[in-house]
Backbone as numpy.savetxt, mean C-alpha at the origin, in Angstrom:
# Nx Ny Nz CAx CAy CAz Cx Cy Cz
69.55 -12.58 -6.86 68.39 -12.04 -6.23 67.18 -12.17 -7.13
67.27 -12.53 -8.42 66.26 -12.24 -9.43 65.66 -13.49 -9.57
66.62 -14.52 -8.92 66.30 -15.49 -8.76 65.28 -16.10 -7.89
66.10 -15.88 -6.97 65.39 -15.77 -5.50 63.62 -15.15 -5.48
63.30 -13.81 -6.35 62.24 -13.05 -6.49 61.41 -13.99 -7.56
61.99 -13.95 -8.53 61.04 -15.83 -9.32 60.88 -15.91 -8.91
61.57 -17.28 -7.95 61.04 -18.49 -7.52 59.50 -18.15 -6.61
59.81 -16.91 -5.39 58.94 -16.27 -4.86 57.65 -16.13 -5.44
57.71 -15.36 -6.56 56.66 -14.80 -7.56 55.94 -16.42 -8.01
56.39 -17.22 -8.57 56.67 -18.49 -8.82 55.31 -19.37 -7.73
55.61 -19.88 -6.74 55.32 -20.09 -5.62 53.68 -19.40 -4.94
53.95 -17.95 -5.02 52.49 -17.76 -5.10 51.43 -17.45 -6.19
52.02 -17.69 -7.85 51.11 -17.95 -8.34 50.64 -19.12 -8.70
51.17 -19.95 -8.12 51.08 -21.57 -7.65 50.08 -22.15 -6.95
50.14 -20.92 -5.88 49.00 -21.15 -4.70 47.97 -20.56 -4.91
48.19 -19.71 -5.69 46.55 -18.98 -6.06 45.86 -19.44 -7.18
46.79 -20.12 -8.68 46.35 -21.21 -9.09 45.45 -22.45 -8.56
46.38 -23.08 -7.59 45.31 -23.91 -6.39 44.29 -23.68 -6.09
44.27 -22.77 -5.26 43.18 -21.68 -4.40 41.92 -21.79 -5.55
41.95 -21.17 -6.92 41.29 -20.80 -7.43 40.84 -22.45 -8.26
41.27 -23.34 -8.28 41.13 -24.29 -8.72 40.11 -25.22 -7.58
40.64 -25.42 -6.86 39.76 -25.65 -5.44 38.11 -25.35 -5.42
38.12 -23.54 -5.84 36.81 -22.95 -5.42 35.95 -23.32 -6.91
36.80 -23.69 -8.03 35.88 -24.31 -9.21 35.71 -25.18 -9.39
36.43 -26.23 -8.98 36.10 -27.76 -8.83 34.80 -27.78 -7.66
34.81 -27.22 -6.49 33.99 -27.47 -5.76 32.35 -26.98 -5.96
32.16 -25.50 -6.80 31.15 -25.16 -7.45 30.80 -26.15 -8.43
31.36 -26.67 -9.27 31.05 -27.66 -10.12 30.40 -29.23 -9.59
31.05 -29.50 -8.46 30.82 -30.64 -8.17 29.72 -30.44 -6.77
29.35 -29.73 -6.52 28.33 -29.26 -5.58 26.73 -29.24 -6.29
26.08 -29.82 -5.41 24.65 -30.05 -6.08 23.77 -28.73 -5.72
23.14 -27.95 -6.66 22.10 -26.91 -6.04 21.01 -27.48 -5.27
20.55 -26.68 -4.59 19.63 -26.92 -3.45 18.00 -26.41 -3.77
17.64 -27.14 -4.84 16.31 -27.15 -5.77 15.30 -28.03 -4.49
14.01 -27.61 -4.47 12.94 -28.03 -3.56 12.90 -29.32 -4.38
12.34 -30.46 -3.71 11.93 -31.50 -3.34 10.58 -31.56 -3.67
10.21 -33.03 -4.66 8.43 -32.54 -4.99 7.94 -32.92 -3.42
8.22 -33.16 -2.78 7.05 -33.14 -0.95 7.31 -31.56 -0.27
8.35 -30.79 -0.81 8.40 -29.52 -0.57 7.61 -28.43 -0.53
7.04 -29.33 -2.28 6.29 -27.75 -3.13 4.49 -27.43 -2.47
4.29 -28.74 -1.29 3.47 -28.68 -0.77 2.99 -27.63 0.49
4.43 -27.54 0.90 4.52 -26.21 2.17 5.22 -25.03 1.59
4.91 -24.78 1.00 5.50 -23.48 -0.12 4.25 -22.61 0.11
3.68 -21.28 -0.20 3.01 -20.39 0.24 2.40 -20.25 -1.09
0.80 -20.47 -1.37 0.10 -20.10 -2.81 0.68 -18.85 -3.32
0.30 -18.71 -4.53 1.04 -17.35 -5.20 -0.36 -16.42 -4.52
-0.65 -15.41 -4.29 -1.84 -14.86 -3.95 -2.36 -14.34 -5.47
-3.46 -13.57 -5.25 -3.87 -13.05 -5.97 -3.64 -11.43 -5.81
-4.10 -10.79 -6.58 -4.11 -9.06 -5.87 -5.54 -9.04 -5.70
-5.23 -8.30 -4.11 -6.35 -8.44 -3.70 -6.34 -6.46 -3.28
-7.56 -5.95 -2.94 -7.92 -4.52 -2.82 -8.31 -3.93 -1.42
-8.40 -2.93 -1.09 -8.62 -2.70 0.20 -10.69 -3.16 0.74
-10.10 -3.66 2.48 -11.32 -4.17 2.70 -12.04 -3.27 4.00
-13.55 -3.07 3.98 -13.75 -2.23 4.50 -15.75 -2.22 4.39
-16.05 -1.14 5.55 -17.60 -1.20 5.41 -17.39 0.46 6.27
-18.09 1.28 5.07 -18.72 2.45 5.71 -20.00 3.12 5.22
-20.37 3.82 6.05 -21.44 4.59 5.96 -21.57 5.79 6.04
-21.71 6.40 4.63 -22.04 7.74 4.69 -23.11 8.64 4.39
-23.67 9.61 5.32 -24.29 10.30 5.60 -24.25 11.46 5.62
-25.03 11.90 4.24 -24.96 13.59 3.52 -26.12 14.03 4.41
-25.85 15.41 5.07 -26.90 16.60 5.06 -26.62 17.54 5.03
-27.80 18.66 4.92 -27.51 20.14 5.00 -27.70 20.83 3.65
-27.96 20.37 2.34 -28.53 20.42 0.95 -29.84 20.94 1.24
-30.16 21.06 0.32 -31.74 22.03 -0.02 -32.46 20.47 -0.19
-31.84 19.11 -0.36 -32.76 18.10 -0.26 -32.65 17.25 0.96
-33.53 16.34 1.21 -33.16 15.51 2.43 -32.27 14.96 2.65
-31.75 14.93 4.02 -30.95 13.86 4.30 -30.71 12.64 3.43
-29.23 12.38 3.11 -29.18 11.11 2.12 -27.98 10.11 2.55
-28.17 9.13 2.40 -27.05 8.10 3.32 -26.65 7.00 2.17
-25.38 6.31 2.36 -25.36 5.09 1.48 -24.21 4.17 2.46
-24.47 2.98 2.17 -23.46 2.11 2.74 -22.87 1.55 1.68
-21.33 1.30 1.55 -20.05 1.04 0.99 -19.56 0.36 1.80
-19.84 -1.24 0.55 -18.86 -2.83 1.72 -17.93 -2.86 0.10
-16.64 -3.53 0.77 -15.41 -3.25 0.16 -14.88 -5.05 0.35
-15.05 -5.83 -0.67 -14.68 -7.26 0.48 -13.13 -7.62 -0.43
-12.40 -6.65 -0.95 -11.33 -7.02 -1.43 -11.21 -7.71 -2.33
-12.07 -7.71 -3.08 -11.74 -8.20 -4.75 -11.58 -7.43 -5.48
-10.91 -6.68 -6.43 -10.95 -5.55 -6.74 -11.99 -5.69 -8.06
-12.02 -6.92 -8.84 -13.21 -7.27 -9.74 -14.68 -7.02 -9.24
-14.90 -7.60 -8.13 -16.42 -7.18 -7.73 -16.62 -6.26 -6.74
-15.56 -5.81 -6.03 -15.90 -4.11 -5.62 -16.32 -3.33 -6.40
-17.36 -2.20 -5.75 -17.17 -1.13 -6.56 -15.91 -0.18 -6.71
-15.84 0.74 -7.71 -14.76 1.57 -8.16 -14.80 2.13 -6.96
-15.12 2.45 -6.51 -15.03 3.78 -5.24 -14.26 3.21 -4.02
-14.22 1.61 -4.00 -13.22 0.71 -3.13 -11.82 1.25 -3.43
-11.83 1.42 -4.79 -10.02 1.42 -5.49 -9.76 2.76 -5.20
-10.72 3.99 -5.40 -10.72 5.09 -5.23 -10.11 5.70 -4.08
-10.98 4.77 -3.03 -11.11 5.49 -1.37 -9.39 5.06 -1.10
-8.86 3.66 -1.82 -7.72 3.35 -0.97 -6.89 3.95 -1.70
-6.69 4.73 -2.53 -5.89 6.06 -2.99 -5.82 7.36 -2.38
-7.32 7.45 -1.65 -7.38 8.60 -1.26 -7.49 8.60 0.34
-7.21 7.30 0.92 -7.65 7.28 2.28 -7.02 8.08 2.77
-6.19 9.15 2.78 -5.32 9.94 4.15 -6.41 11.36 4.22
-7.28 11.58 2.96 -8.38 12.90 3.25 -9.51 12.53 4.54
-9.36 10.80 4.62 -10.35 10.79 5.68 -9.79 11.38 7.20
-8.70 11.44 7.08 -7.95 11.96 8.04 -8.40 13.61 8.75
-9.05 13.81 9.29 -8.97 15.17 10.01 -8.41 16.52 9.71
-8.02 17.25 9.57 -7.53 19.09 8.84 -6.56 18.61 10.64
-5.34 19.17 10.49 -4.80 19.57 11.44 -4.67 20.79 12.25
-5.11 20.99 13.35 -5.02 22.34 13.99 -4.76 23.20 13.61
-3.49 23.26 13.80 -2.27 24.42 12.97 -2.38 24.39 11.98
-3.30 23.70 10.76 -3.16 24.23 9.24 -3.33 25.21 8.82
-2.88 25.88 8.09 -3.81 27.64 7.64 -4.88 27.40 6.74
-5.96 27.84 6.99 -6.87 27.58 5.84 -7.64 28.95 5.89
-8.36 28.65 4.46 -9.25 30.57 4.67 -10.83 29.91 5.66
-11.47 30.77 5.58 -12.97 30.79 6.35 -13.72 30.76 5.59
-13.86 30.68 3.85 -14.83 30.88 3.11 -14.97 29.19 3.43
-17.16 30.12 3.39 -17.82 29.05 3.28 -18.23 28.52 1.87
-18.13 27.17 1.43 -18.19 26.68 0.18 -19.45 26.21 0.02
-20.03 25.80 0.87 -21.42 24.95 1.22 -22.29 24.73 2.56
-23.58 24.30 2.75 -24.04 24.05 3.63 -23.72 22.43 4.09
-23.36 22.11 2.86 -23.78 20.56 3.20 -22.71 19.98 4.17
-23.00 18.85 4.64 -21.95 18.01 5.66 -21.60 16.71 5.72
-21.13 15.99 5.57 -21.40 14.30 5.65 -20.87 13.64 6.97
-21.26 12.40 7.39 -20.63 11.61 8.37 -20.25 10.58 7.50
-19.21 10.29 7.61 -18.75 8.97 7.62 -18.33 8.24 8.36
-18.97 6.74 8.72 -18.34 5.70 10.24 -18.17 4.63 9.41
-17.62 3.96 10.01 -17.19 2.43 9.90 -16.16 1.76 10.02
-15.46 1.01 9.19 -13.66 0.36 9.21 -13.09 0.55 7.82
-12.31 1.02 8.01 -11.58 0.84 7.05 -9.87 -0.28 6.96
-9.92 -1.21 6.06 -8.35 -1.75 6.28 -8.00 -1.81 7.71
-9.10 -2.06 8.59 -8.47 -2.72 9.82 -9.00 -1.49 10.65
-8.74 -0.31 10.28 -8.70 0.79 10.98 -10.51 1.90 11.32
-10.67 1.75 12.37 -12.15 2.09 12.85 -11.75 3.91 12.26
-12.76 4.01 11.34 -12.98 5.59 10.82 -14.70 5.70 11.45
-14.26 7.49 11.75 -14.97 8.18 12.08 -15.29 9.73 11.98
-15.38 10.10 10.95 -14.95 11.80 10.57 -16.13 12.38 9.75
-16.32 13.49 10.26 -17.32 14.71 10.03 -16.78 15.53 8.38
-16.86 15.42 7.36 -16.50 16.38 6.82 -17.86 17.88 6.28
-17.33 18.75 6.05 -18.25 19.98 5.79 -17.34 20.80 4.65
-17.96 21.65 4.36 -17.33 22.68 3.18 -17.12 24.19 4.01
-16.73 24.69 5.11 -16.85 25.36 6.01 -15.05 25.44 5.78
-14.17 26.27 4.75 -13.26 26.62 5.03 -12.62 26.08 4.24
-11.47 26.46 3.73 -10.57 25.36 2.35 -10.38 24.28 2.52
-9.67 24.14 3.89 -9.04 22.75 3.85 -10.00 21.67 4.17
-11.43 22.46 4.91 -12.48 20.87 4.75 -12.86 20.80 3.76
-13.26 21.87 2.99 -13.82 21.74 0.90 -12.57 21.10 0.28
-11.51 20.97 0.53 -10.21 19.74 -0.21 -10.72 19.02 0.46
-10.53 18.48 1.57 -11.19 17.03 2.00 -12.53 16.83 1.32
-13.04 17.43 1.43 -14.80 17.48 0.50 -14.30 17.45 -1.21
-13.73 17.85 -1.81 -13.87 17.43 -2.82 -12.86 16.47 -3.36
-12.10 15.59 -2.46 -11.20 14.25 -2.77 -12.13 13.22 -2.04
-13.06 13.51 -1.31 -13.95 12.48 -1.27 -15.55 12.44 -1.79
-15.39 13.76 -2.50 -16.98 14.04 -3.22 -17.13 12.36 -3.94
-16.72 11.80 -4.29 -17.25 10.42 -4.83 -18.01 9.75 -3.78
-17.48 9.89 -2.10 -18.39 8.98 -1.45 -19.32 9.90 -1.28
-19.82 11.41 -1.38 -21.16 12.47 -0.66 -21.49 11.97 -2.04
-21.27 11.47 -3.06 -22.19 11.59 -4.66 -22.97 10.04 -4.23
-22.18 9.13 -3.77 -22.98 7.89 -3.61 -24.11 7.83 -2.39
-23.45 8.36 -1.92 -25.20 8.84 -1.02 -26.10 9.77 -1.29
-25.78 10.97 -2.14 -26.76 11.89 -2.44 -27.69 11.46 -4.12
């Protein structure tokens, strides 16, 4: 029987010898699949990094001085944008609205108010901010960089 169990034992490490001989001869003798110089022509440029793109306008009032406005164009270079391009697209979710249901207190922080319109990254913005309660003075002061460029 011990025999019999060899030969067995025998037999399939025979075949898995094979087996495994098979799958390295064939890796070896298989050519990689490297682009072609007429290839490297439809291949996709490396890009550059590029920054968020955008045109708005904002419009401070309600200060003890006049009305003050500035326009902010954003054309996605992050070299010749201004800083406040790199800024805004860090901070874009304050342009976002206070939600209903938020809790916020009622203290008033300020008179002042701004509009801001335009596009942002594709997306048409349009939002009122004021200092009329906490959660618009947080929105007001994560975007005090754009009420400073107009005032």
């Amino acid at each position: 029987m011990s025999r019999s169990l060899s030969g067995v034992l025998g037999a399939v490490c025979a075949l898995i010898a094979g087996t495994y001989g098979l799958v390295v001869a064939s890796a070896l003798t298989s050519t990689p699949n490297y682009p072609q110089p007429g290839d490297l022509e439809a291949m996709a440029p490396i890009s550059a990094e590029s920054g968020p793109v955008g045109e708005l306008y904002i419009r401070v009032s309600g200060a003890d001085e006049e009305d003050s406005s500035q326009f902010l164009a954003c054309t996605g270079d992050p070299d010749a944008d201004p800083e406040a391009c790199a800024v805004l697209d860090e901070r874009v979710d304050a342009l976002d609205e206070v939600a209903e249901d938020t809790i916020c207190t009622d203290t008033l922080y300020g008179p002042e108010a701004a509009l801001i319109s335009g596009n942002w990254d594709g997306d048409e913005v349009l939002t009122e901010l004021t200092r009329d309660g906490s959660c618009e003075e947080a929105r007001w002061q994560r975007l005090s960089f754009l009420t400073e460029l107009a005032g």
